[in-house]
C-alpha positions in Angstrom: 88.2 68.9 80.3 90.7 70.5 77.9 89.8 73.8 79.8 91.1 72.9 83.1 94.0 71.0 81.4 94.8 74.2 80.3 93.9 76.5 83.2 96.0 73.7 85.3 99.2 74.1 82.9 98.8 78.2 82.8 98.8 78.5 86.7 102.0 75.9 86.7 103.6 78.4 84.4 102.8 81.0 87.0 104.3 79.4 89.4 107.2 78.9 87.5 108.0 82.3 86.1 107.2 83.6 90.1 109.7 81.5 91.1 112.4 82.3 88.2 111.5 86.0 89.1 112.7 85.1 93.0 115.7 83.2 91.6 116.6 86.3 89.5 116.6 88.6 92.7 118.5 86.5 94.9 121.1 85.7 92.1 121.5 89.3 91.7 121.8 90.0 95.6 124.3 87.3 96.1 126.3 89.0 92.4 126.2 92.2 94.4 128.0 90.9 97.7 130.0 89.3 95.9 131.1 92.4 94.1 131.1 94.1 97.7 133.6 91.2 98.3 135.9 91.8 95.7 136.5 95.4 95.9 137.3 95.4 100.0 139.5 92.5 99.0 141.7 94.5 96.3 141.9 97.6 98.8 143.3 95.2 101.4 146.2 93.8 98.7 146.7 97.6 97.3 150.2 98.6 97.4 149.6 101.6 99.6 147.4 98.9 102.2 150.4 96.7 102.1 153.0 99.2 103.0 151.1 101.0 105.7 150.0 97.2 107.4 154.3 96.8 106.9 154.9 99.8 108.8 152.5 99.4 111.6 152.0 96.0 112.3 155.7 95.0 111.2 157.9 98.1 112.0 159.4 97.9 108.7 160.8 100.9 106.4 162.8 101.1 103.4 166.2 100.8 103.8 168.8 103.6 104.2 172.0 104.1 101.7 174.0 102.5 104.6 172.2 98.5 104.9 172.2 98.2 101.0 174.5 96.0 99.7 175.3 96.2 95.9 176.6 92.6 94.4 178.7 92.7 91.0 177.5 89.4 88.5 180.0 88.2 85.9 
């Protein structure tokens, strides 16, 4: 009887470390997209990505000597 207690228990454990193993690979999957994620997210908020969306999409460019304005503060 203690046998199959035993034999019952190691095939549970089995089970167990199959589906831990499983877990594992799928955290690790999900870690990567997430990673994938993160990187196309920081090129899209680089300085160089902002500017060139500014220019394109906005029509806007620095301004010239004659449209800034200098203020004097007491």
């Amino acid at each position: 009887m203690t046998v199959i207690i035993n034999i019952c228990g190691y095939s549970v454990i089995g089970e167990l470390k199959y589906s831990i193993g499983n877990l594992k690979k799928e955290l690790r999957k999900e870690e990567i997209r997430l990673e994938e994620a993160k990187a196309k997210a920081d090129t899209k908020t680089s300085i160089h990505e902002i500017e060139k969306r500014a220019r394109e999409e906005l029509n806007m460019d620095y301004p010239t000597k004659d449209q800034i304005r200098y203020i004097q503060i007491k």
